[in-house]
C-alpha positions as CSV (number, residue, x, y, z in Angstrom):
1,X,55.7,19.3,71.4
2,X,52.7,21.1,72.7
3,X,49.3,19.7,72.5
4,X,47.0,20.8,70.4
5,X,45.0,23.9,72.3
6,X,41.8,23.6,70.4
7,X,38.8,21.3,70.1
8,X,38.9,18.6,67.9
9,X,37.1,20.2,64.8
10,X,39.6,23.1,65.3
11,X,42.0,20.5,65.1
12,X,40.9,18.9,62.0
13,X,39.9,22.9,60.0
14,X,44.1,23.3,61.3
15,X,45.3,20.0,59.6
16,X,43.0,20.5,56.3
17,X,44.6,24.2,55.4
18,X,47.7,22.8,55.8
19,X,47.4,19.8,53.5
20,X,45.3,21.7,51.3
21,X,48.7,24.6,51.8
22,X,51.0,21.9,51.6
23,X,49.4,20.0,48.0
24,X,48.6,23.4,46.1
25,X,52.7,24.8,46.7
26,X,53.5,21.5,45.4
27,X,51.6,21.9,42.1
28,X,53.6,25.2,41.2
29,X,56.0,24.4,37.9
30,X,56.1,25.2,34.2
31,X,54.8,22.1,33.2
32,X,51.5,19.6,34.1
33,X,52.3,17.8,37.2
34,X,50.4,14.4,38.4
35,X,49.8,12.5,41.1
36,X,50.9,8.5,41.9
37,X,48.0,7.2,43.0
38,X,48.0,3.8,44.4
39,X,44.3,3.8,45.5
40,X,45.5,4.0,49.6
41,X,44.4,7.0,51.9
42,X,48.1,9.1,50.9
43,X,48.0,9.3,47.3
44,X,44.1,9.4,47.3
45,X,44.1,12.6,49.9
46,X,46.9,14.1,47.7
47,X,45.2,13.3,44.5
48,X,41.8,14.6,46.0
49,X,43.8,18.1,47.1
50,X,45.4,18.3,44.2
51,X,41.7,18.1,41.9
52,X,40.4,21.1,44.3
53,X,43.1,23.7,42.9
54,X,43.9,22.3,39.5
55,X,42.6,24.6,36.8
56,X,41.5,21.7,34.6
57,X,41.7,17.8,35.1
58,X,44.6,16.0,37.4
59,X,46.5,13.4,35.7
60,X,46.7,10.0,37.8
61,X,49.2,7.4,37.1
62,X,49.1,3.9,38.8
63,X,51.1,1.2,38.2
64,X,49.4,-2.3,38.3
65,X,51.3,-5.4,38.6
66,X,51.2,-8.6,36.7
67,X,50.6,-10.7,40.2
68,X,47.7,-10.1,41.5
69,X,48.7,-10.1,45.0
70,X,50.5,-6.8,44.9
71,X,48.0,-5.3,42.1
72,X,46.3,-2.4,43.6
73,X,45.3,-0.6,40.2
74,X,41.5,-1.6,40.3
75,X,41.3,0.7,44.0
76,X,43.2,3.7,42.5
77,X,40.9,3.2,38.9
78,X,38.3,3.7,41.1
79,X,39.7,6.8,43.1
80,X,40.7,7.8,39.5
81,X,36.9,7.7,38.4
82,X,35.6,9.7,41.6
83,X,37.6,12.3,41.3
84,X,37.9,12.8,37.6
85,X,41.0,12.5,36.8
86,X,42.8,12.0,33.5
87,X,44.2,8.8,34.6
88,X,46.5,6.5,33.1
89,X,47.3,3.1,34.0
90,X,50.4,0.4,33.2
91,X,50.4,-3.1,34.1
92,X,54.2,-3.8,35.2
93,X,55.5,-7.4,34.9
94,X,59.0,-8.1,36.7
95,X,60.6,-8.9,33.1
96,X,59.9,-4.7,33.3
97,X,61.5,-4.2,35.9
98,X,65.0,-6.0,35.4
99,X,64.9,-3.9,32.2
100,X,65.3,-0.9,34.0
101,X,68.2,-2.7,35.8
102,X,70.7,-1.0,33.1
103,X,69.7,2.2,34.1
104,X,69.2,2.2,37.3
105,X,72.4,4.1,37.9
106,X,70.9,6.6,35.6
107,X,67.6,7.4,37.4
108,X,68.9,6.7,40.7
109,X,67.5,9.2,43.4
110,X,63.5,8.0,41.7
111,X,61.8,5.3,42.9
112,X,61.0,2.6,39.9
113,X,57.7,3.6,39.1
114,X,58.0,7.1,39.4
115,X,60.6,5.9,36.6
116,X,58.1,3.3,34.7
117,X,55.2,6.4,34.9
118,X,58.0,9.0,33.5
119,X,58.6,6.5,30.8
120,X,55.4,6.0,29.3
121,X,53.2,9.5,30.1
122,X,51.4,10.3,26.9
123,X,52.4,13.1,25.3
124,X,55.6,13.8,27.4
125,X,56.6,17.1,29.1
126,X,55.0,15.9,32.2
127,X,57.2,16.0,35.3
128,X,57.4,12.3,36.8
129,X,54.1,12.0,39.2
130,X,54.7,13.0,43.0
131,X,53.1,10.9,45.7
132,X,54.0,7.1,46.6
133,X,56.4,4.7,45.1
134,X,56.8,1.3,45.0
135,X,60.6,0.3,45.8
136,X,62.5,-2.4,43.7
137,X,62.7,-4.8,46.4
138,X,58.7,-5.0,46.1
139,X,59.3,-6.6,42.1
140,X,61.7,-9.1,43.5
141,X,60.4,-12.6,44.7
């Protein structure tokens, strides 16, 4: 691969359209789409993209954990706020997760809290949120 021929803020203008490119094509479907958003530089760029071409509000789901050592909800409430998203948020205990354990086979091919955000959108009809995941092996101790 080539290096970059430009200066820097040529660089950056370059890398901007095509996230900005990238976000909006994602957002194309029949139904509201949302954003995962952990509170981390990812999901808060994506979320961020996707509030400049939305017609009205974004929708935000985070999933918070019951240990506070993985629990990154109060970062991505606060992303949420700036941006003004309508965000929701679940606290997930582990006892949630092994009760997905039946069904895994079922929703394999989505990460868990893609699953757990699915589950409990309000209102429904909302495809399940794009962005990051947290894998099972994150629930396990």
């Amino acid at each position: 691969m080539e290096p970059f021929p430009g200066s820097e803020a040529e660089a950056l203008d370059v890398l901007l359209r095509r996230l900005r490119s990238s976000v909006s094509g994602q957002m194309v479907a029949d139904v509201p789409v949302g954003a995962l958003l952990s509170g981390g530089v990812d999901s808060s760029l994506i979320a961020a993209l996707m509030a400049e071409h939305a017609p009205g509000k974004v929708r935000t789901f985070t999933i918070g954990y019951a240990e506070a050592a993985y629990d990154e909800s109060a970062q991505a409430a606060a992303v949420a706020k700036h941006l003004g998203t309508d965000h929701t948020q679940l606290i997930a205990s582990p006892a949630d997760a092994l009760a997905l354990v039946p069904r895994m086979a079922a929703i394999s091919g989505r990460t868990l809290c893609r699953c757990l955000a699915a589950a409990h959108a309000p209102g429904g009809g909302v495809d399940p949120p794009r962005g990051h995941g947290v894998p099972f092996r994150r629930w396990r101790r």
